[in-house]
Each structure stands twice: as C-alpha cells, then as structure tokens.
N, CA, C and O of each residue as an XYZ file, in Angstrom:
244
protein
N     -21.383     64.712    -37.091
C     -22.428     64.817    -36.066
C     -22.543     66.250    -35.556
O     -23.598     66.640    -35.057
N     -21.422     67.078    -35.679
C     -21.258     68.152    -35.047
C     -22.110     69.207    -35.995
O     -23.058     69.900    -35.627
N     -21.648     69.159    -37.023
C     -22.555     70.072    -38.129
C     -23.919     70.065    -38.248
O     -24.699     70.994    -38.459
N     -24.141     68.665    -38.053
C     -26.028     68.105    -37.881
C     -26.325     69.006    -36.740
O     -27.073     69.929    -37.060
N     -25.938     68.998    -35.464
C     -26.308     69.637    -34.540
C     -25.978     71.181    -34.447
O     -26.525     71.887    -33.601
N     -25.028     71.689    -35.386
C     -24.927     73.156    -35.476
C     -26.260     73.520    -36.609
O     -26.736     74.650    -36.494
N     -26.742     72.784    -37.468
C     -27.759     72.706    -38.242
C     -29.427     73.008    -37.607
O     -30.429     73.004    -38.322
N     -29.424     73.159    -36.710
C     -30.428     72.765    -35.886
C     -31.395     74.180    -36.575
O     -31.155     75.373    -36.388
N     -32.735     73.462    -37.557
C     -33.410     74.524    -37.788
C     -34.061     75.586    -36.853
O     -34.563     75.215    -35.792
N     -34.066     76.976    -37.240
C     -34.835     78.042    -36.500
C     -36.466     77.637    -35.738
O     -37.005     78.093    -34.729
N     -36.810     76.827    -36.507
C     -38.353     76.577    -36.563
C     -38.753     76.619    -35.133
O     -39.809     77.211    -34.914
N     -37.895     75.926    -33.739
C     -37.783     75.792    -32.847
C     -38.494     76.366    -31.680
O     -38.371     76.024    -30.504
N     -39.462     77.536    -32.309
C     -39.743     78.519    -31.380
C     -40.638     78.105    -29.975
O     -41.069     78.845    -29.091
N     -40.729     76.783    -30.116
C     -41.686     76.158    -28.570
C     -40.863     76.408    -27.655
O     -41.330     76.736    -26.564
N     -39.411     76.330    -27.822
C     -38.519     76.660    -27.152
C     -37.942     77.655    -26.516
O     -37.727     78.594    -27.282
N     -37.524     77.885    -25.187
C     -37.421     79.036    -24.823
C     -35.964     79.589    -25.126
O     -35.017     78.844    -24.878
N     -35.756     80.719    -25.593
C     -34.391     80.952    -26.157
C     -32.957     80.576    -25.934
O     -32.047     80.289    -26.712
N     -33.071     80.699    -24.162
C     -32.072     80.186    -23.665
C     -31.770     78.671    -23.762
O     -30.796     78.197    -23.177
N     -32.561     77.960    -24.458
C     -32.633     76.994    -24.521
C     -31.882     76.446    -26.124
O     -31.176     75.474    -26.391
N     -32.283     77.286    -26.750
C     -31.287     77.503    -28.010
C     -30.236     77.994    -28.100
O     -29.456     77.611    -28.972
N     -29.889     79.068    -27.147
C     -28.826     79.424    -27.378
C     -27.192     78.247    -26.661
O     -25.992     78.051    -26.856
N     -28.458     77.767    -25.716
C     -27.602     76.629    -25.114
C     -27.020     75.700    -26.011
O     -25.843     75.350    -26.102
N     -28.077     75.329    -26.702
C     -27.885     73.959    -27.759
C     -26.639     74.924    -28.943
O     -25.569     74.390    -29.236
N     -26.910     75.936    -29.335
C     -25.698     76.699    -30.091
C     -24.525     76.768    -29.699
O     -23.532     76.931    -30.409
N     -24.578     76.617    -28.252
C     -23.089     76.988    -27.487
C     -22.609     75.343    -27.664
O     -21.443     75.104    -27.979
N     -23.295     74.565    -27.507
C     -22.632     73.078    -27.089
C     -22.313     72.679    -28.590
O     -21.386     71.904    -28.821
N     -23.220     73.305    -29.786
C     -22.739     72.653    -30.762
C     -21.241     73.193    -31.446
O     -20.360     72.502    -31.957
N     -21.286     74.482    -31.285
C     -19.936     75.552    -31.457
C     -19.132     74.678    -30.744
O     -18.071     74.394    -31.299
N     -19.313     74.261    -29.850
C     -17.799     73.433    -28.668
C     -18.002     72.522    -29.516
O     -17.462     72.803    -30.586
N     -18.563     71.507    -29.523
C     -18.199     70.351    -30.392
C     -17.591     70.655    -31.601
O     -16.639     69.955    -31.949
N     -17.975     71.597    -32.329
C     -17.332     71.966    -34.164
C     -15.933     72.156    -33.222
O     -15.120     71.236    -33.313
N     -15.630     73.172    -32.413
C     -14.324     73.564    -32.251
C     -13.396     72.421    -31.684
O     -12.205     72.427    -31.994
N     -13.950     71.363    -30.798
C     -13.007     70.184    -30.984
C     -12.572     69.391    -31.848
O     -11.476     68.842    -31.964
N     -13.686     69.350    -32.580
C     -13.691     68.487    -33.851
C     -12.788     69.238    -34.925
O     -12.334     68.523    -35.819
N     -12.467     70.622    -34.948
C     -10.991     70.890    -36.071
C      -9.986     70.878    -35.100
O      -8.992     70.295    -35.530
N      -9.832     71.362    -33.768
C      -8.751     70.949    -32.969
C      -8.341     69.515    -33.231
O      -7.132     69.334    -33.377
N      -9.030     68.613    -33.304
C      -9.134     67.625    -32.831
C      -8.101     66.766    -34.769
O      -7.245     65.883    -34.805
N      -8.591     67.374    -35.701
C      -8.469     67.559    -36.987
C      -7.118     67.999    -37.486
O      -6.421     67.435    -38.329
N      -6.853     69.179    -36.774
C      -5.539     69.947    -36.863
C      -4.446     69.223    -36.031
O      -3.290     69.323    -36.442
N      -4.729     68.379    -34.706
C      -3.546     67.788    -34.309
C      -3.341     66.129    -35.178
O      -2.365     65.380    -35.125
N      -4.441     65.974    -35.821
C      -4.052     64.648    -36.785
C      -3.569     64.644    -37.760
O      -2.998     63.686    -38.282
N      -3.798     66.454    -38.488
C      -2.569     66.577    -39.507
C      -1.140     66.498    -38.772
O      -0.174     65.857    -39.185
N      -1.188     67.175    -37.753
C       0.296     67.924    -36.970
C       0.860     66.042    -37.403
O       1.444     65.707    -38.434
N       0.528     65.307    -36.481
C       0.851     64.381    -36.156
C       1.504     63.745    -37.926
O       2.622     63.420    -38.325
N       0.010     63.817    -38.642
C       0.587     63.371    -39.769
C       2.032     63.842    -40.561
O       3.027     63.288    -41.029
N       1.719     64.647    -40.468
C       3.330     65.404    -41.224
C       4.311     64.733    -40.673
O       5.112     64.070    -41.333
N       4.342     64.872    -39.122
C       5.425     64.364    -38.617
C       6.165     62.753    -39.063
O       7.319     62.331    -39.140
N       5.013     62.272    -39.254
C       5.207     61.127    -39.344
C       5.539     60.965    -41.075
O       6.057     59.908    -41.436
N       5.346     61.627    -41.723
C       5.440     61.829    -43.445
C       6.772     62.015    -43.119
O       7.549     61.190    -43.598
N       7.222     62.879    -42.435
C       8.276     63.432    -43.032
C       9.682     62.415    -42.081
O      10.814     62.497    -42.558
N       9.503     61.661    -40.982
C      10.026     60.458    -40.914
C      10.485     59.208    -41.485
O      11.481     58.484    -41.446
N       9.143     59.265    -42.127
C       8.987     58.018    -43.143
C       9.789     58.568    -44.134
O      10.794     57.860    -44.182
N       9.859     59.368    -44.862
C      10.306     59.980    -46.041
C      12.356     59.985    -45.595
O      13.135     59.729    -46.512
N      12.771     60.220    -44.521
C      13.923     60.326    -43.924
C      14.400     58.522    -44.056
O      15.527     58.101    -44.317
N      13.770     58.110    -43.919
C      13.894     56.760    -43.418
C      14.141     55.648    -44.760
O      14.949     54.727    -44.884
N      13.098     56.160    -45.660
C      13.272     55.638    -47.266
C      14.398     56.774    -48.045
O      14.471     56.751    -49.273
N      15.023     57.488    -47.461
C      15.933     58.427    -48.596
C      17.126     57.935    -47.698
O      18.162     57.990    -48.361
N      17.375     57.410    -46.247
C      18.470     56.581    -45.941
C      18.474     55.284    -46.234
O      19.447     54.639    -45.844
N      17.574     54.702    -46.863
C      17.895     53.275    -47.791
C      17.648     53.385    -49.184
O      16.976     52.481    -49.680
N      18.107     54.440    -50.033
C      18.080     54.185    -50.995
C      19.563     53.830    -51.309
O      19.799     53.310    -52.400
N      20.598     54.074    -50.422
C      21.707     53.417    -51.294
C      22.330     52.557    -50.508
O      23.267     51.888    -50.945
C-alpha cells in the first residue's frame, strides 16, 4: 500500500504543491515503517531460528 502511495503520478498539477509534497512526506513515513517494521520481523525471526535450532541439536541424542 505504501509503494502505491509513494507512486503517486506527477500529473497532479490541480494541486497545490504543498499539497504534494505533503502526500510525499506521509508516504516516505509509511515506506520507512513498513522496513522498520520488516527489519524487526527478521530480528525477531533469527532469534527464534536460532532457538529452535538449539533446541533440536539438544535432542538429537
């Protein structure tokens, strides 16, 4: 959704600039939560990989 709205064609010009540049700023915040948001679900993932992985190499014998 975030990219659709960073997408937002030029054509726009009925618009008064500040009015675009607004819609640019809100869509930039959204992209930037959305890999924050991305980057702590890897973090998380690993963590949890590498648990799981601890957990099956103490029952293998």
């Amino acid at each position: 959704a975030a990219v659709a709205a960073a997408a937002t064609p030029q054509a726009q010009s009925s618009q008064p600039q500040s009015m675009l540049d607004q819609q640019r700023e809100l869509a930039r915040k959204r992209e930037q939560e959305r890999r924050r948001r991305e980057a702590m679900a890897a973090t998380i993932d690993m963590n949890f990989q590498s648990d799981l992985l601890s957990i099956f190499e103490e029952n293998l014998f």
